[in-house]
mmCIF entry with sequence, helices, sheets and N, C-alpha, C, O atoms, coordinates in Angstrom:
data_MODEL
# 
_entry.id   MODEL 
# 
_entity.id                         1 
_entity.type                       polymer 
_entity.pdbx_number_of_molecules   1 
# 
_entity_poly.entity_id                      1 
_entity_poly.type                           'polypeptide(L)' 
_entity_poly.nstd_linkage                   no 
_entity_poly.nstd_monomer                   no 
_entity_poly.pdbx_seq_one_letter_code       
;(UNK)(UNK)(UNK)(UNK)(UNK)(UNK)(UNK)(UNK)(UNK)(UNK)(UNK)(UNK)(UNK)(UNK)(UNK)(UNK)
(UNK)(UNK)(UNK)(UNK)(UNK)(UNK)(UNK)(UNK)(UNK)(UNK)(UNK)(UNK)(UNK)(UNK)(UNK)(UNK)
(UNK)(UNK)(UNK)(UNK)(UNK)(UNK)(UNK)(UNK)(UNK)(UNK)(UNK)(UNK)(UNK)(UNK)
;
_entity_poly.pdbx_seq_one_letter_code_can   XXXXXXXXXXXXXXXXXXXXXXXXXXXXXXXXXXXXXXXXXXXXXX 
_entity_poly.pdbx_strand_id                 A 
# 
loop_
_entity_poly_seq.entity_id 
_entity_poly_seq.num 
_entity_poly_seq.mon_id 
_entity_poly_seq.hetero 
1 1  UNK n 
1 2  UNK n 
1 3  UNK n 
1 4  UNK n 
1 5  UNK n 
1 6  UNK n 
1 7  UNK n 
1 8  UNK n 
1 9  UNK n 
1 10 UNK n 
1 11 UNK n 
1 12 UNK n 
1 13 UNK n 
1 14 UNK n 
1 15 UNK n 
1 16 UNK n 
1 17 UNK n 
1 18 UNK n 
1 19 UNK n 
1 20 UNK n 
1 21 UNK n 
1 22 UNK n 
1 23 UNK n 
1 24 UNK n 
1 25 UNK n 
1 26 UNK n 
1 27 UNK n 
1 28 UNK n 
1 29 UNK n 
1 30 UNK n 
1 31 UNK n 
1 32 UNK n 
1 33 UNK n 
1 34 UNK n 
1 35 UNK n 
1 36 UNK n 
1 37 UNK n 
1 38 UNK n 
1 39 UNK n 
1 40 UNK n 
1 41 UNK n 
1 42 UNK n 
1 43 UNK n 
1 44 UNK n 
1 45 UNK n 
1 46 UNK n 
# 
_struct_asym.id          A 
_struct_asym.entity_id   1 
# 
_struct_conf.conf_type_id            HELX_P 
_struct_conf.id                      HELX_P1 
_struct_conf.pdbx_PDB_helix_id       AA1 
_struct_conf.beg_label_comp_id       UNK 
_struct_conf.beg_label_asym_id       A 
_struct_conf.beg_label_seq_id        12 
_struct_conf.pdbx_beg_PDB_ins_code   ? 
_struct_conf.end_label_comp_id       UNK 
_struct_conf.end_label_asym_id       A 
_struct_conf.end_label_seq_id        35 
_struct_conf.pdbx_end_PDB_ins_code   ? 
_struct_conf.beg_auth_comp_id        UNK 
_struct_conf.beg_auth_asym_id        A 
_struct_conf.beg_auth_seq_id         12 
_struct_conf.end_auth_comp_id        UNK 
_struct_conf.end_auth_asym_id        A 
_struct_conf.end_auth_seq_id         35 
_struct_conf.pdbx_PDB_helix_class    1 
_struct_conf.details                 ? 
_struct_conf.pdbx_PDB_helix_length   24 
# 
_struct_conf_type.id          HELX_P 
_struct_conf_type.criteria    ? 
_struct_conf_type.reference   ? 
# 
loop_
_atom_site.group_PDB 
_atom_site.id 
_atom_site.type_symbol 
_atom_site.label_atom_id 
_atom_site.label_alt_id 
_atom_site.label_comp_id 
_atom_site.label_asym_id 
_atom_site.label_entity_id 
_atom_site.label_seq_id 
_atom_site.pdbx_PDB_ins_code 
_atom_site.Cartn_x 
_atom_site.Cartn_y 
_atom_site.Cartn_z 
_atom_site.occupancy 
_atom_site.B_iso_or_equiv 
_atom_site.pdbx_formal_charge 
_atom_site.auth_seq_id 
_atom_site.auth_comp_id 
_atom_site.auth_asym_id 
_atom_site.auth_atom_id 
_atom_site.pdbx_PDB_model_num 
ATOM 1   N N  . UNK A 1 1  ? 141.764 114.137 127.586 1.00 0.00 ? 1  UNK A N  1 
ATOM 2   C CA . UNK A 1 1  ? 140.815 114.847 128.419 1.00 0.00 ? 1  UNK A CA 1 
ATOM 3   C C  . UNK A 1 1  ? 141.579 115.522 129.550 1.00 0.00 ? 1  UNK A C  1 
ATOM 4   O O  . UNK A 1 1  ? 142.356 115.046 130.378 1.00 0.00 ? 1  UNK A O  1 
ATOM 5   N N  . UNK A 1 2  ? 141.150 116.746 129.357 1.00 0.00 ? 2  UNK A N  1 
ATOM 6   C CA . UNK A 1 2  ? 141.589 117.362 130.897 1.00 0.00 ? 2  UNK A CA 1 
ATOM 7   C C  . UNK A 1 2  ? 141.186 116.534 132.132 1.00 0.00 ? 2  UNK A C  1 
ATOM 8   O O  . UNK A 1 2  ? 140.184 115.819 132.123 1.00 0.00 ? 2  UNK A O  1 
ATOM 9   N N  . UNK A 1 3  ? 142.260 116.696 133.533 1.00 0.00 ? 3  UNK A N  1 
ATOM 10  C CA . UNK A 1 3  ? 141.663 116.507 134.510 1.00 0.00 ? 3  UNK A CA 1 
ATOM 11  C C  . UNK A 1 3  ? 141.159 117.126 135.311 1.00 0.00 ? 3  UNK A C  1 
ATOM 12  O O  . UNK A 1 3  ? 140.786 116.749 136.422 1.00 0.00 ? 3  UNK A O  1 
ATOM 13  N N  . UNK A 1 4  ? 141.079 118.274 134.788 1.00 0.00 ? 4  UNK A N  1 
ATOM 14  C CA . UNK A 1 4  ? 140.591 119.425 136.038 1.00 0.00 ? 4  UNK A CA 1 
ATOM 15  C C  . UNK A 1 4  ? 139.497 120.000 134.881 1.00 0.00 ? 4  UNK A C  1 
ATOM 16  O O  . UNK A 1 4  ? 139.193 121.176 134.683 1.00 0.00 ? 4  UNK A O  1 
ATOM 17  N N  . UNK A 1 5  ? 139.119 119.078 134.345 1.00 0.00 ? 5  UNK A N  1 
ATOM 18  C CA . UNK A 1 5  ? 137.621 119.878 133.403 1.00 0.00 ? 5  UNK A CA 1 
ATOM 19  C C  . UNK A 1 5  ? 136.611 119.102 133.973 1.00 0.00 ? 5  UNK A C  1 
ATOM 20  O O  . UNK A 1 5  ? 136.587 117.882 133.811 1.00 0.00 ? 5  UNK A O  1 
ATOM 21  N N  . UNK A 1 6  ? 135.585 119.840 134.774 1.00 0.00 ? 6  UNK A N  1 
ATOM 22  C CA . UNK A 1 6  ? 134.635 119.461 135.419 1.00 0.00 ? 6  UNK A CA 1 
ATOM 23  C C  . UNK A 1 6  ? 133.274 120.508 135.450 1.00 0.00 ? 6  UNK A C  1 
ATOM 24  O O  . UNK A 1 6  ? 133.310 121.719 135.668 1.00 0.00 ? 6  UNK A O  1 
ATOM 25  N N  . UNK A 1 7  ? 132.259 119.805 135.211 1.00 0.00 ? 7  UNK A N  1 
ATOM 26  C CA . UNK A 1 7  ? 130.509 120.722 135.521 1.00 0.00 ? 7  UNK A CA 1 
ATOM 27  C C  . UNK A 1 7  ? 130.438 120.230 136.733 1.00 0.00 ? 7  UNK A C  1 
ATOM 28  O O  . UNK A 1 7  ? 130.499 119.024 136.970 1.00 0.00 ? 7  UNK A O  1 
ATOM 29  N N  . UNK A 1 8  ? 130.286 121.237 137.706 1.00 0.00 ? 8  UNK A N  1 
ATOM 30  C CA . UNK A 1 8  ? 129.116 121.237 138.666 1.00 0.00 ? 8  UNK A CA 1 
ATOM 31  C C  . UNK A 1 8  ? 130.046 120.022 139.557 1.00 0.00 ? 8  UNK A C  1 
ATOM 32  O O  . UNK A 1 8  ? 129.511 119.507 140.539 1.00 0.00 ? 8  UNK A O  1 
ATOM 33  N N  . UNK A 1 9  ? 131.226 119.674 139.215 1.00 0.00 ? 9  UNK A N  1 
ATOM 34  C CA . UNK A 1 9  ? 131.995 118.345 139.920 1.00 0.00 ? 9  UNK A CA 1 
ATOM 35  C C  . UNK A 1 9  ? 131.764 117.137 139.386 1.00 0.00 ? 9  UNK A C  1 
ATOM 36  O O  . UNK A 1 9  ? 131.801 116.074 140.005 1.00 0.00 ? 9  UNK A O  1 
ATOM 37  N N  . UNK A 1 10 ? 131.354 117.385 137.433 1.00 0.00 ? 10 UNK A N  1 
ATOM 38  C CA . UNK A 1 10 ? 130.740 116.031 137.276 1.00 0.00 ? 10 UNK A CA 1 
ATOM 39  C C  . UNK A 1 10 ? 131.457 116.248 136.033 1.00 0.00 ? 10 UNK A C  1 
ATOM 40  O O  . UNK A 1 10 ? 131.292 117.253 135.342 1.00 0.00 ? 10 UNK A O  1 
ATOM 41  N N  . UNK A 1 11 ? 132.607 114.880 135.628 1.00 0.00 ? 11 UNK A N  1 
ATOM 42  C CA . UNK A 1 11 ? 133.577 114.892 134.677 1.00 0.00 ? 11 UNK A CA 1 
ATOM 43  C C  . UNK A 1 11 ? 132.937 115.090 133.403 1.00 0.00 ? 11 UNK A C  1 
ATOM 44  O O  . UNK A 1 11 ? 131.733 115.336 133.484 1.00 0.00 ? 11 UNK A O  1 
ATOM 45  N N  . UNK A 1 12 ? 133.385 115.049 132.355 1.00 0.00 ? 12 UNK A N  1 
ATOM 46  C CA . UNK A 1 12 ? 132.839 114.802 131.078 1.00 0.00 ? 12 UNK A CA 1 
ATOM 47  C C  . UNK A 1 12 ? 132.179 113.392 130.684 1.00 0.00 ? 12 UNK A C  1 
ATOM 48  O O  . UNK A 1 12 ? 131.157 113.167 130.037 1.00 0.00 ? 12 UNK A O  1 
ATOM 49  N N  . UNK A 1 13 ? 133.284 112.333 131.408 1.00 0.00 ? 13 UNK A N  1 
ATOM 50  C CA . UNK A 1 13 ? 132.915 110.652 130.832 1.00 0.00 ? 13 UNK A CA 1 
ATOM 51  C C  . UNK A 1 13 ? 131.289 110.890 131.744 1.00 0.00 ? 13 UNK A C  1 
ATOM 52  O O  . UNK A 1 13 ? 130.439 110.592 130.905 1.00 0.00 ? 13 UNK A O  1 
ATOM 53  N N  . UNK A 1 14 ? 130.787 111.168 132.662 1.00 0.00 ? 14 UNK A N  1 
ATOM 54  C CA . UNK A 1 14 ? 129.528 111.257 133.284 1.00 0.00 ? 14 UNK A CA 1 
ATOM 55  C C  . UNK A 1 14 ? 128.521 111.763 132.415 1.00 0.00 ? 14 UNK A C  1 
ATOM 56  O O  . UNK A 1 14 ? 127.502 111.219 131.988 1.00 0.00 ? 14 UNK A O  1 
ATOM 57  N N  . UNK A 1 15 ? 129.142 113.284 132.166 1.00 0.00 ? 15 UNK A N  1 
ATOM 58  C CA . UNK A 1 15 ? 128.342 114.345 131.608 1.00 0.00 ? 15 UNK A CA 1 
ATOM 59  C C  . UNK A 1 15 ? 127.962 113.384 130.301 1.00 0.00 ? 15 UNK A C  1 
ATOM 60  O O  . UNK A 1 15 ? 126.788 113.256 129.953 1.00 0.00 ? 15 UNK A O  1 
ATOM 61  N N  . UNK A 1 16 ? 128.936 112.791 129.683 1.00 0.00 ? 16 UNK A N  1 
ATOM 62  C CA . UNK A 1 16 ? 128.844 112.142 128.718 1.00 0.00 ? 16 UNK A CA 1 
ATOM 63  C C  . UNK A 1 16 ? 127.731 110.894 128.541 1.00 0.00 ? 16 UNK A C  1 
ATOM 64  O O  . UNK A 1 16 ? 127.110 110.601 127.520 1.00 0.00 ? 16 UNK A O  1 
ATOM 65  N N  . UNK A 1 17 ? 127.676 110.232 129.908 1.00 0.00 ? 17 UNK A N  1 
ATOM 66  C CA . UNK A 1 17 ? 127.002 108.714 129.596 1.00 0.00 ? 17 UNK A CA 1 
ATOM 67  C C  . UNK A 1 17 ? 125.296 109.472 129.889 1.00 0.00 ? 17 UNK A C  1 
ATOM 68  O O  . UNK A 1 17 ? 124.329 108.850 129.450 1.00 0.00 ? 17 UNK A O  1 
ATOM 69  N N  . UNK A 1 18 ? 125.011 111.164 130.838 1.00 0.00 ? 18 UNK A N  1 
ATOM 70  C CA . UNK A 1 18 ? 123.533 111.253 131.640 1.00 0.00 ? 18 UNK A CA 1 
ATOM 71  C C  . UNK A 1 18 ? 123.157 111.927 130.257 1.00 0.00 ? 18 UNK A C  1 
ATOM 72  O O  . UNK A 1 18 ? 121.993 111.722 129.912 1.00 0.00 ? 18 UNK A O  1 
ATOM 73  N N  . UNK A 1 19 ? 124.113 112.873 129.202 1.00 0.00 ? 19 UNK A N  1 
ATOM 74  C CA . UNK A 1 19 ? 124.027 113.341 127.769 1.00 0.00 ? 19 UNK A CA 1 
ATOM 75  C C  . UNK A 1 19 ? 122.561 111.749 126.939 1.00 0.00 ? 19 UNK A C  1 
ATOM 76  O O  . UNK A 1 19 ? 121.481 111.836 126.354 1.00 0.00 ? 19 UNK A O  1 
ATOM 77  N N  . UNK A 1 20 ? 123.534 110.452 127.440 1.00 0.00 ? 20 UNK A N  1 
ATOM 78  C CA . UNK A 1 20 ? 123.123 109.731 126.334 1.00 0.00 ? 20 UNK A CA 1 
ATOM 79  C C  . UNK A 1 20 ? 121.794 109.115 126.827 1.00 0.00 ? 20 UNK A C  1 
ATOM 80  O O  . UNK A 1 20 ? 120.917 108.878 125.996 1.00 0.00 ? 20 UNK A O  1 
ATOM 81  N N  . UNK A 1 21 ? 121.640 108.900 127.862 1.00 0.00 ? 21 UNK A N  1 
ATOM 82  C CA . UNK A 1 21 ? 120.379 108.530 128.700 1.00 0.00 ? 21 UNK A CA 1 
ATOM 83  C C  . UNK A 1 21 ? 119.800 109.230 128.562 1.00 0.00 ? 21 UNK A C  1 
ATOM 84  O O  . UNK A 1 21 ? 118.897 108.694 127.919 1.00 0.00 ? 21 UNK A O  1 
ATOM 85  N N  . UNK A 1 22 ? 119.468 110.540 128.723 1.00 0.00 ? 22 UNK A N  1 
ATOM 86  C CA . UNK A 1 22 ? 118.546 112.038 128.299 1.00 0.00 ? 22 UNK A CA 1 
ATOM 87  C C  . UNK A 1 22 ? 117.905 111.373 126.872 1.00 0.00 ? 22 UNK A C  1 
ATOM 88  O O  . UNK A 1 22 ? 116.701 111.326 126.619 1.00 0.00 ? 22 UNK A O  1 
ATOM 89  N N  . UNK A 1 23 ? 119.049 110.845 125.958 1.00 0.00 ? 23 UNK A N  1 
ATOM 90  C CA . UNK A 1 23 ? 118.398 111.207 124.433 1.00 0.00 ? 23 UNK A CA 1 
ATOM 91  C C  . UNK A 1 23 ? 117.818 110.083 124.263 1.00 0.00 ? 23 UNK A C  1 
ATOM 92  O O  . UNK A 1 23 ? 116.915 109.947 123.437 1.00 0.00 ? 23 UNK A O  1 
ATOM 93  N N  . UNK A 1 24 ? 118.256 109.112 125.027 1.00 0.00 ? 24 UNK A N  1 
ATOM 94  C CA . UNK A 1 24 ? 117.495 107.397 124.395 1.00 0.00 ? 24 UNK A CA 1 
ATOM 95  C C  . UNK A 1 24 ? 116.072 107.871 125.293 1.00 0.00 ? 24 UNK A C  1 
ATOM 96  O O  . UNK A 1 24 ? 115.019 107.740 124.669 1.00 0.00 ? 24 UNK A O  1 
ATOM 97  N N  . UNK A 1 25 ? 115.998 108.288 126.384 1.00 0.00 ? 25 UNK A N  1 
ATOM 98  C CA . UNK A 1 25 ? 114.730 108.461 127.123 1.00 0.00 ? 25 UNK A CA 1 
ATOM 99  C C  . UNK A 1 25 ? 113.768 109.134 126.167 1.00 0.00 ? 25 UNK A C  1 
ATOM 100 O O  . UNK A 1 25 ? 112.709 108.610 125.822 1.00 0.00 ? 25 UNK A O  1 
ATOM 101 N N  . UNK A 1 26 ? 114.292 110.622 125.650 1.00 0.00 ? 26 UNK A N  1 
ATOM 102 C CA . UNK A 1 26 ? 113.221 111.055 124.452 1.00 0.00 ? 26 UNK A CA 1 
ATOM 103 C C  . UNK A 1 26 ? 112.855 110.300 123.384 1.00 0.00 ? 26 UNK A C  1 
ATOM 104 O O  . UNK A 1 26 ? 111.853 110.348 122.671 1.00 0.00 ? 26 UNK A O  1 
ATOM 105 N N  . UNK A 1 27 ? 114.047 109.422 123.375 1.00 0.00 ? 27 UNK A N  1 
ATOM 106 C CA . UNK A 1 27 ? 113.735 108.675 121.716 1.00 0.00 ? 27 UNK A CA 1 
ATOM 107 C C  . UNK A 1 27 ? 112.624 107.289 122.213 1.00 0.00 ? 27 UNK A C  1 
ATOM 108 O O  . UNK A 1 27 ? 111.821 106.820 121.407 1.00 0.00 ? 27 UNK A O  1 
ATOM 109 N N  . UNK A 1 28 ? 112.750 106.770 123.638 1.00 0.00 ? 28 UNK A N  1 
ATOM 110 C CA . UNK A 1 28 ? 111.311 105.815 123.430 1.00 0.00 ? 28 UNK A CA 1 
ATOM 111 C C  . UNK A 1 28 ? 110.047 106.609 123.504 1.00 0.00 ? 28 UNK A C  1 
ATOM 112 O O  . UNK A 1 28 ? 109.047 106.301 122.855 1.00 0.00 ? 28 UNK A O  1 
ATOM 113 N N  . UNK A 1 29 ? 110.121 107.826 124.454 1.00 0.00 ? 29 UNK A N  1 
ATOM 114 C CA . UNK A 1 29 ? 109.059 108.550 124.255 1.00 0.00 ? 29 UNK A CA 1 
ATOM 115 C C  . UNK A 1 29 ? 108.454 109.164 123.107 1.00 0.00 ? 29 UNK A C  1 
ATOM 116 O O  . UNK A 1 29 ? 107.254 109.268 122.849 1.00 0.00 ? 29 UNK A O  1 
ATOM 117 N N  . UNK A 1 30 ? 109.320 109.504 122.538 1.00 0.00 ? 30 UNK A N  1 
ATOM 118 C CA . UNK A 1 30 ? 108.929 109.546 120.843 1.00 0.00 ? 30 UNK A CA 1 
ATOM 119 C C  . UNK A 1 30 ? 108.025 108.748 120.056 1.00 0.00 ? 30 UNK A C  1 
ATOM 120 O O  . UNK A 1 30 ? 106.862 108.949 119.706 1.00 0.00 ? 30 UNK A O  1 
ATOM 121 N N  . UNK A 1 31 ? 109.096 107.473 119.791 1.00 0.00 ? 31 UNK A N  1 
ATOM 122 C CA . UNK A 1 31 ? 108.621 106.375 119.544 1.00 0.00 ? 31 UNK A CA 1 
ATOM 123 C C  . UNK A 1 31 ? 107.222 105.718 120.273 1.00 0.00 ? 31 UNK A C  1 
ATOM 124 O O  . UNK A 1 31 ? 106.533 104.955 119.595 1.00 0.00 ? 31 UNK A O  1 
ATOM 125 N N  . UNK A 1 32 ? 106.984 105.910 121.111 1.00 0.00 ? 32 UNK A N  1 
ATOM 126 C CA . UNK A 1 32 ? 105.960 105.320 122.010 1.00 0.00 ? 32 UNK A CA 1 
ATOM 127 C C  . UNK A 1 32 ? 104.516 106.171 121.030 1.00 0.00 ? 32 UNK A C  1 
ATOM 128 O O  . UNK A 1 32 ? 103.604 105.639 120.397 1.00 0.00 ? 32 UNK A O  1 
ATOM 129 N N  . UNK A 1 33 ? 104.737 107.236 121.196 1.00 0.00 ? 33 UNK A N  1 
ATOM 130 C CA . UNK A 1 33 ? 103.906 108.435 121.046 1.00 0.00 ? 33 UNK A CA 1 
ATOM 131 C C  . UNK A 1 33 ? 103.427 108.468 119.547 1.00 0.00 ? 33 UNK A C  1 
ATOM 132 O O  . UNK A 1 33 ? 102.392 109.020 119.174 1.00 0.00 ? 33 UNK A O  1 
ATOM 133 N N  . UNK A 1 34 ? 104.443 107.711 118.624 1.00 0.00 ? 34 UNK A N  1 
ATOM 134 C CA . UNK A 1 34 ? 104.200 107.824 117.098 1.00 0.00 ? 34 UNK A CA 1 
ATOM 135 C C  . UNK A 1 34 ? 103.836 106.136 116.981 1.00 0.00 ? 34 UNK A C  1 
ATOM 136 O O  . UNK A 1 34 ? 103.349 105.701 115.938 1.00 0.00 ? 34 UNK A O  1 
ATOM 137 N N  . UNK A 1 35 ? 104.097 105.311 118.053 1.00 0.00 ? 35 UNK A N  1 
ATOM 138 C CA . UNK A 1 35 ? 103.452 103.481 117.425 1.00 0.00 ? 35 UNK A CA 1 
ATOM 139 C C  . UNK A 1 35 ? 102.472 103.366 118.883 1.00 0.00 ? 35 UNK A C  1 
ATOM 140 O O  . UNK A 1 35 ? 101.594 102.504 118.858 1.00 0.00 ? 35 UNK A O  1 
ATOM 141 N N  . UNK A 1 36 ? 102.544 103.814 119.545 1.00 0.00 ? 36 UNK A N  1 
ATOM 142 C CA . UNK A 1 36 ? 102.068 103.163 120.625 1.00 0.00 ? 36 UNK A CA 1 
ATOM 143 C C  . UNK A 1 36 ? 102.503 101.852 121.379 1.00 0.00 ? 36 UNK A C  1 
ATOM 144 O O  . UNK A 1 36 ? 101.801 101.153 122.110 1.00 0.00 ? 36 UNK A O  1 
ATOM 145 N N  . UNK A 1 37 ? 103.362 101.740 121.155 1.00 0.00 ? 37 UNK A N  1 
ATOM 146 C CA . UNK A 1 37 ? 104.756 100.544 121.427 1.00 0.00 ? 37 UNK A CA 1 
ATOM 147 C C  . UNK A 1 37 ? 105.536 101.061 122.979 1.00 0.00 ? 37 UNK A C  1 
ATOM 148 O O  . UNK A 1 37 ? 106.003 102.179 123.196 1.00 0.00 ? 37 UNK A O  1 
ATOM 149 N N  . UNK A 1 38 ? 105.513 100.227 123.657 1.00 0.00 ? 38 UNK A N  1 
ATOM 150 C CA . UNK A 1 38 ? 106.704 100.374 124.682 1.00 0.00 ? 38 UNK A CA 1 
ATOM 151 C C  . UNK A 1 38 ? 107.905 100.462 124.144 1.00 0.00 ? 38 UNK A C  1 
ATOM 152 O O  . UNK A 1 38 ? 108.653 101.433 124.031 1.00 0.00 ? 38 UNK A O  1 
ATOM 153 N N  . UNK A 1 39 ? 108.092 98.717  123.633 1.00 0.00 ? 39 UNK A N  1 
ATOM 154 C CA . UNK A 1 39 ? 109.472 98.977  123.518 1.00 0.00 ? 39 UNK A CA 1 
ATOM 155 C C  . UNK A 1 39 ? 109.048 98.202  121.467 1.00 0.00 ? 39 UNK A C  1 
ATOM 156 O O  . UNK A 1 39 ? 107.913 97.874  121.120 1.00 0.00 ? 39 UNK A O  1 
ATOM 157 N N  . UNK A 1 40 ? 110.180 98.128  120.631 1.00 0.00 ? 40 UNK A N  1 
ATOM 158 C CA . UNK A 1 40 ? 109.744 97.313  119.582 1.00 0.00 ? 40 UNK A CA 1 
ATOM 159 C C  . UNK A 1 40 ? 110.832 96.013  119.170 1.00 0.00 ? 40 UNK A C  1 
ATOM 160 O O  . UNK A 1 40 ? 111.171 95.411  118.151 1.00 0.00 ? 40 UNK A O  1 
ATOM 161 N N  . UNK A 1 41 ? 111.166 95.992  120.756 1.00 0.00 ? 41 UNK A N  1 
ATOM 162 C CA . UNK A 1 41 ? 112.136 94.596  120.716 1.00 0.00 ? 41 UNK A CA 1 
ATOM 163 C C  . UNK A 1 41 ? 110.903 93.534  121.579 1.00 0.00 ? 41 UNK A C  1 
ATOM 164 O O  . UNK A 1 41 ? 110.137 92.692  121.111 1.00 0.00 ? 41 UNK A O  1 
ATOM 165 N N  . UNK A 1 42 ? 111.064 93.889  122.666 1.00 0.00 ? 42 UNK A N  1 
ATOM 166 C CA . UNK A 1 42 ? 109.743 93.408  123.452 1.00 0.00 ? 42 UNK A CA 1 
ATOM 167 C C  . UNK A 1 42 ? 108.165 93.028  122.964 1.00 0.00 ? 42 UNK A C  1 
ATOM 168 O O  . UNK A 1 42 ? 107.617 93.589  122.016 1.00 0.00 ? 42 UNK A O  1 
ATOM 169 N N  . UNK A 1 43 ? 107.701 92.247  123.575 1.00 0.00 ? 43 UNK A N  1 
ATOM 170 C CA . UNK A 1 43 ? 106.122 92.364  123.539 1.00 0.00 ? 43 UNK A CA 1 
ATOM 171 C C  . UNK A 1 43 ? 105.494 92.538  125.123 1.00 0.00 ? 43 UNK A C  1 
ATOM 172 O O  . UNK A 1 43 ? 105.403 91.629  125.948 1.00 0.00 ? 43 UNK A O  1 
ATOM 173 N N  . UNK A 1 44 ? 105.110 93.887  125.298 1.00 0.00 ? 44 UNK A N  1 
ATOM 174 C CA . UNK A 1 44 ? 104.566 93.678  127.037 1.00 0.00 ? 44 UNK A CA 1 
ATOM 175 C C  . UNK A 1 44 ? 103.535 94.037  127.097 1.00 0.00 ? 44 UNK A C  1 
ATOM 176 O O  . UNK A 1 44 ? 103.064 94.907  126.363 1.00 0.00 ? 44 UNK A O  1 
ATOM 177 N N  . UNK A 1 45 ? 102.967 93.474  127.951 1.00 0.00 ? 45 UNK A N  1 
ATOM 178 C CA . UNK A 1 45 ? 101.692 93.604  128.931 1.00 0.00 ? 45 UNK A CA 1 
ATOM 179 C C  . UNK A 1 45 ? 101.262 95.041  129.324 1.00 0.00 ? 45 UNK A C  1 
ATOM 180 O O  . UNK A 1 45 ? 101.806 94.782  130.398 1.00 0.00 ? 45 UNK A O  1 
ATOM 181 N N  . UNK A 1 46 ? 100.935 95.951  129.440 1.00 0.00 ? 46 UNK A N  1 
ATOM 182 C CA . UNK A 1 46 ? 100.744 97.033  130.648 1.00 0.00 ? 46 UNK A CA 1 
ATOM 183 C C  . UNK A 1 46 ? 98.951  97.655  129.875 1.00 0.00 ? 46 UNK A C  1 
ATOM 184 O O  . UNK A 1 46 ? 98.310  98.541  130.440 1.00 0.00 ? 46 UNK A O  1 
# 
């Protein structure tokens, strides 16, 4: 990896981990939306 490769002042390993949080966030919303499930490890309350 370059060290002088940067977005906005935000490295790749970053760009990389807010990349993977973005997609798991759509994917429970997804999921939520097609079972009606929070989570399908869990059993919760709400």
């Amino acid at each position: 990896m370059e060290w002088t490769n940067t977005y906005m002042g935000i490295d790749n390993v970053t760009m990389h981990v807010i990349e993977h949080d973005i997609a798991l966030a759509l994917d429970i919303m997804l999921e939520y939306k097609k079972t009606g499930k929070l989570s399908p490890l869990l059993k919760l309350k709400c």
